[in-house]
VEXTOR-836767 format. One line per 4 residues: their letters; for each residue x, y, z of N, C-alpha, C. Coordinates in pm, 1 decimal. Layout:
N
a	X:Y:Z:X:Y:Z:X:Y:Z; ...;
END
This chain:
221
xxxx	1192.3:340.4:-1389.0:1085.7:259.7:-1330.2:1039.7:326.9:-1201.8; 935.5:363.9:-1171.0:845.1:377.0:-1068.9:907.8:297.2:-945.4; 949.7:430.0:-823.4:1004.2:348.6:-719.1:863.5:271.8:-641.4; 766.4:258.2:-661.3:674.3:164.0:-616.2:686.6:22.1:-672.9;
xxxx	690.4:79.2:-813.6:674.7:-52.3:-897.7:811.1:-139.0:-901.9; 886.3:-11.1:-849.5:993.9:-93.9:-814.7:1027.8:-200.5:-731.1; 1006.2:-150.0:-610.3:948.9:-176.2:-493.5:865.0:-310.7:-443.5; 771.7:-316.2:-510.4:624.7:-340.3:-462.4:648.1:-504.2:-508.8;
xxxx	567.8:-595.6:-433.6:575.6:-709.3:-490.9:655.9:-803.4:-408.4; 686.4:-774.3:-316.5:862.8:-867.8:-230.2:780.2:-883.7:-101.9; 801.2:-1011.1:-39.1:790.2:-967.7:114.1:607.8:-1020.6:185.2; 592.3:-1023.3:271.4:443.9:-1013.1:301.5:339.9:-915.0:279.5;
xxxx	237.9:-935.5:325.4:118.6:-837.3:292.6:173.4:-707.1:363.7; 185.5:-598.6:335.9:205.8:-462.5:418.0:394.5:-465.0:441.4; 518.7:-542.3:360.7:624.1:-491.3:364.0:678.3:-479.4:248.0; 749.9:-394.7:230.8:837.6:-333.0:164.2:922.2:-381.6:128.6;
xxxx	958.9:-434.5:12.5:1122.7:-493.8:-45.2:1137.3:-445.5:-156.7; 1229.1:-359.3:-197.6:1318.8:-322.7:-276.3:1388.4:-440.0:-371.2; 1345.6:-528.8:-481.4:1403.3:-639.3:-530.8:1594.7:-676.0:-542.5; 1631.2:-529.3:-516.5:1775.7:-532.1:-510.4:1847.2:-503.4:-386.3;
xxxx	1743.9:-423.1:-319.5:1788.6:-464.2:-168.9:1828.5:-590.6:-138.6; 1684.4:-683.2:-191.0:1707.4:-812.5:-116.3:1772.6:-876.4:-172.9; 1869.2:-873.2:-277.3:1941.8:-945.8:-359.0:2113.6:-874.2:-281.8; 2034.6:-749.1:-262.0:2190.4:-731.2:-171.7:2203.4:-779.4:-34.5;
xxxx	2097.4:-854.3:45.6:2139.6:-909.2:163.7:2250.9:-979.6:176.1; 2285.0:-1059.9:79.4:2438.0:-1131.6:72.5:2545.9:-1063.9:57.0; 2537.3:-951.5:4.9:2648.8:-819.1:41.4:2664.9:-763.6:155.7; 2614.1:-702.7:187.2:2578.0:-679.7:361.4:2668.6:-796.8:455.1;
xxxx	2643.6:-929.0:407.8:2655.3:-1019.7:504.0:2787.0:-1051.5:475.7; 2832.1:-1025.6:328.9:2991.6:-1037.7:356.5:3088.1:-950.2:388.4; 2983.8:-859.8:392.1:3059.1:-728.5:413.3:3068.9:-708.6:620.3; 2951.5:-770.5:651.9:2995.7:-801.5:810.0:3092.2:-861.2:829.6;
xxxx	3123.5:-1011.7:777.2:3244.4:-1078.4:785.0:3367.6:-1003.7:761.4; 3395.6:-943.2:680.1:3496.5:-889.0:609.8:3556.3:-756.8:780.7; 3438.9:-671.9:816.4:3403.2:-607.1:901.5:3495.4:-665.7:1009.9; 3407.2:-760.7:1046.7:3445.4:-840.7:1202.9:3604.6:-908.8:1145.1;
xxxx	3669.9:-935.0:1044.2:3790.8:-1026.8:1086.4:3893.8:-853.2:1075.4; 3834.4:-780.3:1017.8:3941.6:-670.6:1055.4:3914.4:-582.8:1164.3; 3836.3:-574.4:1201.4:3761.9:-508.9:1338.4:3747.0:-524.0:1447.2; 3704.2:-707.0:1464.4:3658.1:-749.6:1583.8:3752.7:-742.5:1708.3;
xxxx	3862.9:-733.0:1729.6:3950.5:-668.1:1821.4:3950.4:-562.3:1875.0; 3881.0:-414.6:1777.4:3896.9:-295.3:1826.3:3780.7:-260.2:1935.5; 3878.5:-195.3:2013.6:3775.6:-157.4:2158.0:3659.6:-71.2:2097.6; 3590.9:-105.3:2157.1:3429.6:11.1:2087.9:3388.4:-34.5:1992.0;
xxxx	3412.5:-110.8:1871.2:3356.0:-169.7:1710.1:3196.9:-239.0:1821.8; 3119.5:-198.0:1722.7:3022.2:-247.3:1737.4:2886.5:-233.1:1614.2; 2852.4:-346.9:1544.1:2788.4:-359.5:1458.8:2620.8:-369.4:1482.4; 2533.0:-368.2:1405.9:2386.5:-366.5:1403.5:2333.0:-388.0:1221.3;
xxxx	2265.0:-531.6:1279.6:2239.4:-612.7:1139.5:2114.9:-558.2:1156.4; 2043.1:-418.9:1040.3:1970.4:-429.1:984.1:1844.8:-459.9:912.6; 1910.3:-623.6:868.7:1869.4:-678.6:737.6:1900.1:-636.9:663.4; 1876.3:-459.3:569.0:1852.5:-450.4:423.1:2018.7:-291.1:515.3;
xxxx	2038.7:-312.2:613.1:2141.8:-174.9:609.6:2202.0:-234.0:728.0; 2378.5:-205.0:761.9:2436.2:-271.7:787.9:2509.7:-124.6:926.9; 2466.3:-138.8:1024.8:2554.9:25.4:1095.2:2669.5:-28.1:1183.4; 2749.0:105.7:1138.0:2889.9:18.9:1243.9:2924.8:152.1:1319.6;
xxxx	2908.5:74.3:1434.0:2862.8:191.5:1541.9:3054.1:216.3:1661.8; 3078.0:299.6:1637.8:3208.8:314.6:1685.2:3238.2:430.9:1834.7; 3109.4:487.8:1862.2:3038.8:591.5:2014.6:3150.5:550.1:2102.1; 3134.1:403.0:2083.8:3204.6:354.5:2254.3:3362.9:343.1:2234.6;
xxxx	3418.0:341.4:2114.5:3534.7:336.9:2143.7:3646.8:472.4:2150.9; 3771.5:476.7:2218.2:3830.4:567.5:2158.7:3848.4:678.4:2086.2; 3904.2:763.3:2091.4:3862.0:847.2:1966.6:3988.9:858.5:1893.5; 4097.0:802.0:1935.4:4208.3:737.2:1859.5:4201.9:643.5:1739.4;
xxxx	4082.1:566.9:1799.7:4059.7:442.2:1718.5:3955.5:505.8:1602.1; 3900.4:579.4:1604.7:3767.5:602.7:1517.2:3838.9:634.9:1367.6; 3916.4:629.9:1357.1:3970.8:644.2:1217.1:4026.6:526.4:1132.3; 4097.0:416.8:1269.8:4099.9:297.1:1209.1:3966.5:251.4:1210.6;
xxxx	3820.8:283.4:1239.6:3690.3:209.9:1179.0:3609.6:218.0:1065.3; 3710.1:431.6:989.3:3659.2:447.4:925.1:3702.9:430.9:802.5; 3862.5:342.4:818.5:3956.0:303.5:716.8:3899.0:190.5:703.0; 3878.5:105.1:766.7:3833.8:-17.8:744.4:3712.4:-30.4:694.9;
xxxx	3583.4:64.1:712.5:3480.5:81.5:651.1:3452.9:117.6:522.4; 3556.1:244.7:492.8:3602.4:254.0:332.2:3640.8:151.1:235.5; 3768.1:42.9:353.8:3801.4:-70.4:228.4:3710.4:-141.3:243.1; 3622.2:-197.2:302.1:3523.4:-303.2:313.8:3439.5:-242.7:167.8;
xxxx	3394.8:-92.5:167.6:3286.4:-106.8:101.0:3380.9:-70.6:-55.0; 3475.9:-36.1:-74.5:3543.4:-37.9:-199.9:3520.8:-163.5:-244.8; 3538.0:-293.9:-189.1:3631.9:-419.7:-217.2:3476.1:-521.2:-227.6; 3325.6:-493.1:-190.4:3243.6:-545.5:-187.6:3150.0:-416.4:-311.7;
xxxx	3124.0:-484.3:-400.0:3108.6:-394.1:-546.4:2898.2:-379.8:-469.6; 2862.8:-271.5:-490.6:2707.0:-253.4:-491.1:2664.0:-205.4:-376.1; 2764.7:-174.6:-235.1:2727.8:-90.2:-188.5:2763.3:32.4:-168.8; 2687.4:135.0:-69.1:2688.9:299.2:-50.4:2705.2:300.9:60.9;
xxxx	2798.9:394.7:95.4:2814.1:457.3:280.7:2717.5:566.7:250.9; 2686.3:557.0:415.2:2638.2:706.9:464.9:2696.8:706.1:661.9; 2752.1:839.8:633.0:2747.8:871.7:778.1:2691.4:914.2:849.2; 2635.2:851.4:997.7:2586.5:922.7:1080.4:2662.8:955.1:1185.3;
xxxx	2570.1:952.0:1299.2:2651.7:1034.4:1420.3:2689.5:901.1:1502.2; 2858.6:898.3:1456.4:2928.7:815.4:1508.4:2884.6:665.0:1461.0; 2858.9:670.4:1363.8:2822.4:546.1:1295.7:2839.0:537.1:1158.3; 2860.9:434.3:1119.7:2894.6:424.3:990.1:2758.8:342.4:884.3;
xxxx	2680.1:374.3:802.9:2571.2:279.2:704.4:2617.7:217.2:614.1; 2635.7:84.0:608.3:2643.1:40.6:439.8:2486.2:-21.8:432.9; 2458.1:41.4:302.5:2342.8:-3.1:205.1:2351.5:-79.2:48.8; 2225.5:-151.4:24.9:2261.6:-156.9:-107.5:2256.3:-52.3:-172.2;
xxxx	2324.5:-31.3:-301.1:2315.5:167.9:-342.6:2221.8:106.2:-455.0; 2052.4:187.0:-422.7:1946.4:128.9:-495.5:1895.4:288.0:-437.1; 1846.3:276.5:-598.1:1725.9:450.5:-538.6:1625.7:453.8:-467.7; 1673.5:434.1:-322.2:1546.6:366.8:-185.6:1575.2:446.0:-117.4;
xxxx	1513.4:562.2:-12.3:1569.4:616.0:106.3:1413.8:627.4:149.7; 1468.5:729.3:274.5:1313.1:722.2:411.7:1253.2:834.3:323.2; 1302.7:948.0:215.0:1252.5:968.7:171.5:1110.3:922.2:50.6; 1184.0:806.1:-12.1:1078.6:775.1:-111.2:999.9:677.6:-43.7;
xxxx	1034.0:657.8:81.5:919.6:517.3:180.4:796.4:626.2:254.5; 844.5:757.4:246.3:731.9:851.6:309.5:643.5:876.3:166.4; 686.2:913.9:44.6:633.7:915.6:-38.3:529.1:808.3:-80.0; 570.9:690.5:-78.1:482.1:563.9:-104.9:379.6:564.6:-16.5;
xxxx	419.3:567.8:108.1:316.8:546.7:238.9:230.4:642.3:179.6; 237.0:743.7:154.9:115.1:872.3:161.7:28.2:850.7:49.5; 127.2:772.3:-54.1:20.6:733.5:-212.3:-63.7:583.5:-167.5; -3.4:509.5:-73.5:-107.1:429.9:-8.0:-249.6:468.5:57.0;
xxxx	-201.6:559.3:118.4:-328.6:605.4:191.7:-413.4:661.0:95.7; -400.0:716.4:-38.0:-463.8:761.0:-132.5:-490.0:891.9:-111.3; -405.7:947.9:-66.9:-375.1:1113.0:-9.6:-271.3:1146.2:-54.2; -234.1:1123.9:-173.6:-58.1:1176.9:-261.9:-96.6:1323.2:-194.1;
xxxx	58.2:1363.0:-176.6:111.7:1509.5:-114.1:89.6:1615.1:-263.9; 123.0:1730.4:-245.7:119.6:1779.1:-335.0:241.8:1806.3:-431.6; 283.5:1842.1:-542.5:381.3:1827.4:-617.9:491.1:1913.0:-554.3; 626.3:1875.1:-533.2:727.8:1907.8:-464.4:789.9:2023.8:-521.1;
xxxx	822.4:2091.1:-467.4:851.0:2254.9:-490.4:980.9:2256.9:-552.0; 998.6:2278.6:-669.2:1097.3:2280.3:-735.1:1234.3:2390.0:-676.0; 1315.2:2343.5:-627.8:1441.4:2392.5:-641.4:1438.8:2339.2:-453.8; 1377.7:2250.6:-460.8:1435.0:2206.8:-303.9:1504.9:2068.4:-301.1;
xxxx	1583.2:2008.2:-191.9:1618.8:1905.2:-203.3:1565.2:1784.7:-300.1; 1422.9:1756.3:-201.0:1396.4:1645.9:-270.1:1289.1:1670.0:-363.0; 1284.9:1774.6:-437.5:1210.9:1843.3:-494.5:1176.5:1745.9:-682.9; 1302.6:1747.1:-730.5:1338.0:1713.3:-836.5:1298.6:1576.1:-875.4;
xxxx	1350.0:1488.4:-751.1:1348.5:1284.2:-732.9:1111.2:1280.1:-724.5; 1083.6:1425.1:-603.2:957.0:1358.0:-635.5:851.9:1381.7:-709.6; 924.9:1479.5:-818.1:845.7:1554.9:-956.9:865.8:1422.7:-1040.8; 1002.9:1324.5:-1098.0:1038.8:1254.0:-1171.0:1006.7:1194.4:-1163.7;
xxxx	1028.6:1062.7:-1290.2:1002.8:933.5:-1294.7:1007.9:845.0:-1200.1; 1040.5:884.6:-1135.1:1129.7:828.9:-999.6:998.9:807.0:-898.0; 909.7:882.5:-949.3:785.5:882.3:-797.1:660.9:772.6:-810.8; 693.8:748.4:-683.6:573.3:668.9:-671.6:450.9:709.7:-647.4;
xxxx	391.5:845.7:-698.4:246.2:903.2:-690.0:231.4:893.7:-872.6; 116.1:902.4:-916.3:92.3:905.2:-1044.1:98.1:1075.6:-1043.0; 91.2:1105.3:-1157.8:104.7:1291.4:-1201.6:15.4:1331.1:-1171.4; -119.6:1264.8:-1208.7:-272.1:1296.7:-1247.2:-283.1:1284.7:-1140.1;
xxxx	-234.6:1264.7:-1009.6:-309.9:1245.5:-829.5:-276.0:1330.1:-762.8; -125.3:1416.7:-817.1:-28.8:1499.4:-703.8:-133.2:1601.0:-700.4; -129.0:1695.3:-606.1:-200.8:1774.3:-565.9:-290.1:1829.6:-521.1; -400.2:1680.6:-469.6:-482.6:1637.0:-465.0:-497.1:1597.5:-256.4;
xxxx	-377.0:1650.1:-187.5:-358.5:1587.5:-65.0:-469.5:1668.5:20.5; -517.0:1631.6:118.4:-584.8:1705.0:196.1:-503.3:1674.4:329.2; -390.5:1615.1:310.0:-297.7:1595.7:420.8:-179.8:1672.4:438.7; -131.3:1703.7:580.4:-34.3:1762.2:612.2:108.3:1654.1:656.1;
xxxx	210.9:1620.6:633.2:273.4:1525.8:667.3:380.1:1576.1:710.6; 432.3:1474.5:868.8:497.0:1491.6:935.3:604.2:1401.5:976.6; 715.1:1509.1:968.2:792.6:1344.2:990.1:965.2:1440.6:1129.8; 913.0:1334.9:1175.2:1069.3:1350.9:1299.7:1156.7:1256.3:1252.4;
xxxx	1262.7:1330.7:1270.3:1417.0:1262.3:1259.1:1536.5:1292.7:1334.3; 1624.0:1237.0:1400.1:1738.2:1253.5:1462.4:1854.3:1207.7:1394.6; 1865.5:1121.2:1272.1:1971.6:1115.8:1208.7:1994.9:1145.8:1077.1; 2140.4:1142.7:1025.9:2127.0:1168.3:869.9:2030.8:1080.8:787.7;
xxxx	2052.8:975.4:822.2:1983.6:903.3:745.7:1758.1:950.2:714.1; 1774.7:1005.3:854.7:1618.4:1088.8:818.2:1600.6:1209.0:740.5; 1748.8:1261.4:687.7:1729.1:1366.8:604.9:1667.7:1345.7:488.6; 1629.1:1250.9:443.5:1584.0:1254.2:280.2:1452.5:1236.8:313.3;
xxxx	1379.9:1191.4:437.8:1242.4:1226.5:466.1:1218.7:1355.6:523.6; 1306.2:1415.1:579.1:1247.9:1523.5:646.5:1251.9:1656.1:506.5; 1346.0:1661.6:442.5:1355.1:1689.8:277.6:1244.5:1674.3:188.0; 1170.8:1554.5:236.7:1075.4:1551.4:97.1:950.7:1592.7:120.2;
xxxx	900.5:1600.0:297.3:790.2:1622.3:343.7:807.1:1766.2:302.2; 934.2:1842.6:365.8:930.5:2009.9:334.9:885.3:2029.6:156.8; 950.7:1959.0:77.1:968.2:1965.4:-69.3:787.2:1996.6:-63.0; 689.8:1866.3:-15.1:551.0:1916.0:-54.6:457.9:1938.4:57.9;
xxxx	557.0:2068.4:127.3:413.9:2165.3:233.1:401.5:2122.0:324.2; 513.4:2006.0:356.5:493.0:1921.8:513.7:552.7:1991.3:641.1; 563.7:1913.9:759.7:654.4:1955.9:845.2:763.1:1857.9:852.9; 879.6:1949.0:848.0:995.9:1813.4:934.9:1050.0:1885.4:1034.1;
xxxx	1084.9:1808.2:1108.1:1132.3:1834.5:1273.2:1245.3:1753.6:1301.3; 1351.7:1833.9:1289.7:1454.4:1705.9:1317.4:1526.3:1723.7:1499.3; 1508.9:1588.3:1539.9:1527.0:1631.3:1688.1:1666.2:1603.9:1711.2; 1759.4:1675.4:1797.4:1895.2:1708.0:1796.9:1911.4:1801.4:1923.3;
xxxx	2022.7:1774.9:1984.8:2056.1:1866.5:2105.9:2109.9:1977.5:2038.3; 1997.9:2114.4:2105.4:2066.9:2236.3:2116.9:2208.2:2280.8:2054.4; 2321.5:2186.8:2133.7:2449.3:2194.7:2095.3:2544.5:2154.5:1998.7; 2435.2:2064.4:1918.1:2510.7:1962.2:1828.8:2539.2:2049.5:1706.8;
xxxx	2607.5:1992.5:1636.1:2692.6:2071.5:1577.2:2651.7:2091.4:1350.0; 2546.1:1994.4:1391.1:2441.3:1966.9:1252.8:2322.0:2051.3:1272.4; 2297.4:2090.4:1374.6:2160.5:2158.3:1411.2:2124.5:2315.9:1262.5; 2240.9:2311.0:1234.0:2191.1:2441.3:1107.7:2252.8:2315.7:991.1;
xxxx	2213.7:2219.6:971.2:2304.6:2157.6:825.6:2120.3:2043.2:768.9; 2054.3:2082.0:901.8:1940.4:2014.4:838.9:1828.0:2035.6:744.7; 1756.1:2002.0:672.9:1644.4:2053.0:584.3:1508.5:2065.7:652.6; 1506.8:2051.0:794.1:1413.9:2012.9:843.4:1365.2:2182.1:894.0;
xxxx	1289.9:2211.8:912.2:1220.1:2336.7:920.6:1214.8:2361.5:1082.1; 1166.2:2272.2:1165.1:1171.4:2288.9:1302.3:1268.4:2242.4:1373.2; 1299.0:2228.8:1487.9:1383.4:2114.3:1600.2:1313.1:2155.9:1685.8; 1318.6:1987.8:1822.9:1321.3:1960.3:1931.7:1468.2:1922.7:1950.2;
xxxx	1459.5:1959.3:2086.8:1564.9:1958.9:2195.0:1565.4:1801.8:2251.3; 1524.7:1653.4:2184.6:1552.8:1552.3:2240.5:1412.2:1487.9:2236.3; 1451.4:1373.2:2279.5:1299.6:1277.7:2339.2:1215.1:1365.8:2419.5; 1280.1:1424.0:2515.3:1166.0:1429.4:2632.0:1088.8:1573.4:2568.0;
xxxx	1160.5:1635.0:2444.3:1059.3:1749.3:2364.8:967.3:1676.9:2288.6; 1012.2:1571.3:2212.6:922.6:1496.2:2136.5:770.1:1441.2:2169.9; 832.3:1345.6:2317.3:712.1:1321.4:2366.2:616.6:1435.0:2414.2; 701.4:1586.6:2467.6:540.4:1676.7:2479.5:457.3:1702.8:2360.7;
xxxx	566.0:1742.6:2235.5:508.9:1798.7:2131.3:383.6:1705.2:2101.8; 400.3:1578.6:2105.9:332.8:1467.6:2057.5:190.8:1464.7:2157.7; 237.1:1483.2:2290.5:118.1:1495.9:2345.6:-1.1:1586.8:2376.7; 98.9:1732.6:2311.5:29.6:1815.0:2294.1:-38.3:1873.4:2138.7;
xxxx	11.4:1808.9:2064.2:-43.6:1802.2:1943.3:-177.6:1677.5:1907.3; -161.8:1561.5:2014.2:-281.0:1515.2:2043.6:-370.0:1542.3:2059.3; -363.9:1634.4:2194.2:-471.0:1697.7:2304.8:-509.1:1808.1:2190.0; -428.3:1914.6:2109.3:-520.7:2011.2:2016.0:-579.0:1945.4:1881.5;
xxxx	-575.9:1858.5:1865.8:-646.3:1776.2:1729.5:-732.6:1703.2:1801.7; -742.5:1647.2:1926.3:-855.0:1611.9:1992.9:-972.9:1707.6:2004.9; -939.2:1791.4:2027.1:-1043.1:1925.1:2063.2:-1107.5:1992.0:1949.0; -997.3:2017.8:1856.6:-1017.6:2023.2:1724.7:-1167.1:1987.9:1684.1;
xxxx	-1140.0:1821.7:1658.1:-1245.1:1746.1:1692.6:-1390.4:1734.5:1751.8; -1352.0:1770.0:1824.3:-1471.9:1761.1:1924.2:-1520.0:1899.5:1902.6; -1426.1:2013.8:1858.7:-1552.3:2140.9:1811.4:-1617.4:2141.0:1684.2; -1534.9:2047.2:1610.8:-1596.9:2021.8:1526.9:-1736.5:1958.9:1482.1;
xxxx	-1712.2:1863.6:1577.5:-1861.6:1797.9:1594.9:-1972.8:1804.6:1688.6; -1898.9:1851.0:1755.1:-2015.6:1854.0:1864.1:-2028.3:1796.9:1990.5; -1929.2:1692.5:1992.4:-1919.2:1621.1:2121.3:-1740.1:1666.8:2152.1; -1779.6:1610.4:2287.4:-1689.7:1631.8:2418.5:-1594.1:1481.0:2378.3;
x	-1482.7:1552.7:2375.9:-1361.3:1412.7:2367.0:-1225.0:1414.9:2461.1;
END
């Protein structure tokens, strides 16, 4: 099934629900409970409800302790049937495990705008998921983009967008300190050095598409 059609249909005008996401909100939520009566004691545990993804954020505690958060995170999600971990940096994701990531939500967005990307370059990450059945562009539209798409990310969890933009001719930029230790494990083609790179890039990629603009037409912007 078509992750649109999958998708599509849940929620208000302009959101996104996944029909099994939202059927997994009650997983999630016992899976917090479950979380907090084995957790809620440990120095540093600290959780972040989501809605549809559940992060258990462990930065502040110990680094003694970070293994009892990630034992307890394992049995939580063994013992609660339908969800998926993912790790980030110093955090732990449970999701519902449904074929949904930031990858196929960049994909949809761009077939909204009626600017489908072009067909994803076979033998790359997300190359394969947005050739397949799996996509939410029709066949007969791919290739057809007059758009360039861009996407920043700082965590794992942005790898499957920054993956799918590269897959069709995009940019990804994943922002990460210099020193960190993922900085060669990403799919992302560029890096910034943090926020305060982000915000120039951003402002200077303004100011040359402004001008752009304005030589284009004729007026002063």
């Amino acid at each position: 099934e078509p992750a649109a059609a999958a998708a599509a249909g849940n929620g208000e005008e302009g959101r996104l629900v996944h029909p099994v996401a939202a059927a997994g909100r009650g997983l999630l939520s016992h899976a917090l409970a479950l979380l907090d009566k084995a957790l809620g004691g440990t120095m540093g545990y600290e959780t972040e409800d989501n809605e549809f993804c559940l992060s258990v954020h462990y930065r502040r505690g110990p680094a003694h302790l970070h293994e009892t958060v990630h034992t307890a995170v394992l049995r939580v999600v063994a013992e609660v049937d339908g969800l998926m971990l993912r790790n980030g940096k110093m955090v732990f994701e449970l999701r519902p495990d449904v074929p949904w990531d930031k990858g196929r939500a960049v994909e949809y967005l761009l077939s909204r705008l009626h600017a489908p990307p072009p067909v994803a370059q076979s033998g790359t990450a997300h190359g394969a998921a947005a050739q397949g059945s799996g996509s939410a562009i029709p066949a007969a539209e791919r290739g057809q983009s007059r758009l360039c798409p861009f996407y920043l990310g700082d965590d794992v969890a942005d790898e499957d967008a920054l993956g799918f933009v590269e897959s069709v001719g995009g940019i990804g930029i994943k922002v990460t300190d210099s020193s960190a230790a993922d900085v060669t494990t990403t799919l992302a083609s560029h890096r910034l050095d943090g926020p305060h790179q982000v915000l120039a890039f951003i402002s200077r990629f303004v100011k040359v598409a402004d001008t752009a603009a304005g030589a284009a037409d004729g007026v002063d912007h």
